[in-house]
C-alpha positions as CSV (number, residue, x, y, z in Angstrom):
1,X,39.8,-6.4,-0.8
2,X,39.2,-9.4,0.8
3,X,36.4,-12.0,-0.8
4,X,34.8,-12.6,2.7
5,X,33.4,-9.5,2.7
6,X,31.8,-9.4,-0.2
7,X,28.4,-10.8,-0.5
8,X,26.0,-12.1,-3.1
9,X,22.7,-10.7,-3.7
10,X,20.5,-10.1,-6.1
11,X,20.6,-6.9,-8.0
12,X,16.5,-5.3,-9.1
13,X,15.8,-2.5,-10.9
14,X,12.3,-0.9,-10.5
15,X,11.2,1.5,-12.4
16,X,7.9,3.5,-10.7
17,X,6.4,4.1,-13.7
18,X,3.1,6.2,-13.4
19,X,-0.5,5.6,-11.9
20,X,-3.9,6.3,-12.6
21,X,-7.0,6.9,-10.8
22,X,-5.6,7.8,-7.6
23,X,-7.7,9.4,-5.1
24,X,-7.0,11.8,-2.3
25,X,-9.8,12.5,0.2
26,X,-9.0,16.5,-0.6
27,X,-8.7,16.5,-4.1
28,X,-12.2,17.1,-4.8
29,X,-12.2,20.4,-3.0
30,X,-8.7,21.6,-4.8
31,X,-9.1,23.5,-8.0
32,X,-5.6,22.5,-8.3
33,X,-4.4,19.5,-9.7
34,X,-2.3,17.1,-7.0
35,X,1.2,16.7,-7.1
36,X,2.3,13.5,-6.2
37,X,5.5,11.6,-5.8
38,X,6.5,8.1,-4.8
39,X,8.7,6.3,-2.0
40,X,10.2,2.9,-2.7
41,X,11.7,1.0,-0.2
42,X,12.6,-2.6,1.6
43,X,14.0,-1.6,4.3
44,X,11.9,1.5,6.0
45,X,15.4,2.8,7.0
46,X,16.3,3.1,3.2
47,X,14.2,5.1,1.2
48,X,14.6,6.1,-2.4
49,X,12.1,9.2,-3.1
50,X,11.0,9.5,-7.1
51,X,10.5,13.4,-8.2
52,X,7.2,15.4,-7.8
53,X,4.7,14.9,-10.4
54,X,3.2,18.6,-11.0
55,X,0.6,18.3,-14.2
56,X,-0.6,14.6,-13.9
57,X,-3.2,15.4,-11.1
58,X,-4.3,11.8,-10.9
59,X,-2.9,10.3,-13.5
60,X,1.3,11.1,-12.2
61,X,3.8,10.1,-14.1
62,X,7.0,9.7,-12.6
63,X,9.1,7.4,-14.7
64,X,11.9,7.3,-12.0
65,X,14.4,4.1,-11.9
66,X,16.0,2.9,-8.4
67,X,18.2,-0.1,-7.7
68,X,18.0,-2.9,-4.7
69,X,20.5,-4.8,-3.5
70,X,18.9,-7.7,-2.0
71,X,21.1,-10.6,-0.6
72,X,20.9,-14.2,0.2
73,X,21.1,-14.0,4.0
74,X,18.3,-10.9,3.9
75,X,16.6,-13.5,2.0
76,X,16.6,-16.5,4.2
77,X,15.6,-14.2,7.4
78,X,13.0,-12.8,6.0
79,X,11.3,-14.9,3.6
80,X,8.2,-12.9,2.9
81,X,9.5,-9.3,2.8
82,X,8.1,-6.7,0.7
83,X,8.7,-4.2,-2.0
84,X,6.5,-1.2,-0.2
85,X,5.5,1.7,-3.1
86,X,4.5,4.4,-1.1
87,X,2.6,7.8,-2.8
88,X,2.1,11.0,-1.4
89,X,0.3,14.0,-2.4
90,X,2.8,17.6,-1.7
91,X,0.9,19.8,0.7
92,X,2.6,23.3,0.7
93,X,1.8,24.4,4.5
94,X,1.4,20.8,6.0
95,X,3.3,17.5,6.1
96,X,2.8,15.3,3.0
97,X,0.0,13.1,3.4
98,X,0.2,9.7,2.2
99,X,-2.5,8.8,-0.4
100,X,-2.1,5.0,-1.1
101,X,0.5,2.2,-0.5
102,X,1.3,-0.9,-2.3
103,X,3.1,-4.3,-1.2
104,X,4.7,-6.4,-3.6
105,X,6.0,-9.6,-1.9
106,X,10.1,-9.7,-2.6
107,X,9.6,-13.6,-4.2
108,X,8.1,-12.6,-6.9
109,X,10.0,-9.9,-8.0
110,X,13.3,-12.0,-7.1
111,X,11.6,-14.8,-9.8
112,X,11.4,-12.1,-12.6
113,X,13.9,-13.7,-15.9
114,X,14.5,-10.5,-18.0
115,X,12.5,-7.0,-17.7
116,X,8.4,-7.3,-16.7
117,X,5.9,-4.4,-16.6
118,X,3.1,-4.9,-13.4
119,X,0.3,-3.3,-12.7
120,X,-0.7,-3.0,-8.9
121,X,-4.0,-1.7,-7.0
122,X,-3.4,1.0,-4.8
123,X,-4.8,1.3,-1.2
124,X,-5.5,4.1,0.7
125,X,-4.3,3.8,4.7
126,X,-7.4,2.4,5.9
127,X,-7.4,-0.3,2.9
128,X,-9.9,1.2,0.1
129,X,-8.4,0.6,-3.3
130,X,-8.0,4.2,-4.7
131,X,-6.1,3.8,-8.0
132,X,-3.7,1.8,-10.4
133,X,-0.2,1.7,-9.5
134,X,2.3,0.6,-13.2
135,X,5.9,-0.3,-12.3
136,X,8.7,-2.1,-14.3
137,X,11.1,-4.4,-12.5
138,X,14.0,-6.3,-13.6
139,X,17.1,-8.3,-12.4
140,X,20.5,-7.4,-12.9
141,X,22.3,-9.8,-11.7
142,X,23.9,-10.8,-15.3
143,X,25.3,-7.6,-15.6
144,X,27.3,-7.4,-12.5
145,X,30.1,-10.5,-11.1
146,X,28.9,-12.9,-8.8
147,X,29.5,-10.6,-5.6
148,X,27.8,-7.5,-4.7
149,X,29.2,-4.0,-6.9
150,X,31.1,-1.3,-4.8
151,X,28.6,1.1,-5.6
152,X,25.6,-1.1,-3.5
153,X,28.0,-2.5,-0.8
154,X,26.6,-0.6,1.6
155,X,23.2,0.2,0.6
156,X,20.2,-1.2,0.1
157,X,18.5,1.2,-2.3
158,X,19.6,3.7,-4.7
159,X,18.0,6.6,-6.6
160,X,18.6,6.2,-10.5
161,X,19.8,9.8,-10.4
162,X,22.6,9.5,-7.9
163,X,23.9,6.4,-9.9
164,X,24.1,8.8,-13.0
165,X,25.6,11.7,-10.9
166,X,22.3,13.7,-11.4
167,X,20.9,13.6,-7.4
């Protein structure tokens, strides 16, 4: 394998912990609670999808880990990129309708020495804050050699699961 095609990058974990408060405009009118699941992603064409939180209502937990390969030339172009958290509420005869977004700007997270928990507010689409958002990030890059690992070389994002052989 040739070094040249290797690159460096730096190597985050997130960890979409749980949230509380959040609001759906329907939820009120539902006897059931809402399910609710997150989307993590950098690059809209790469999406990692957390599983479906059935008995939090609007307090979900999800707990799910995903990995982000972000390297130095990604960097440079793009200096003030985001982390977009996505949730969405499961409809069962309709599309999933998007209940709140969250943007962390890429910088910080890239500064993080170590693990850190975060908490984030929550925004509906039109901009209303509608809940808590708790995540835990962390760089990996001391656990990997300098260039990017085989199993991120051509991704972006990665579901926990898949890593472990799970998804």
């Amino acid at each position: 394998m040739e070094t040249s095609s290797l690159r460096k990058a730096t190597i985050m974990e997130i960890n979409l912990i749980s949230a509380q408060e959040l609001m759906s405009s329907t939820s009120k009118l539902s006897s059931k609670p809402m399910q609710t699941y997150g989307v993590a992603y950098i690059d809209p064409k790469e999406k990692a999808v957390s599983r479906v939180d059935r008995t939090g209502g609007r307090n979900p937990t999800w707990n799910d880990k995903f990995v982000f390969s972000v390297d130095e030339e990604f960097e440079r172009r793009r200096p003030y990129s985001c982390l977009v958290l996505e949730i969405y509420r499961v409809r069962r005869f309709r599309k999933d309708k998007k209940i709140g977004v969250v943007h962390v700007l890429l910088e910080d997270l890239l500064k993080i020495n170590g693990k850190n928990c975060m908490a984030f507010l929550v925004r509906n689409p039109s901009g209303e804050p509608h809940g808590i958002i708790n995540i835990g990030a962390a760089t990996l890059n001391g656990m990997f050699h300098e260039e990017l690992p085989k199993f991120l070389s051509s991704k972006v994002a990665m579901d926990h699961r898949k890593l472990m052989g799970r998804g």
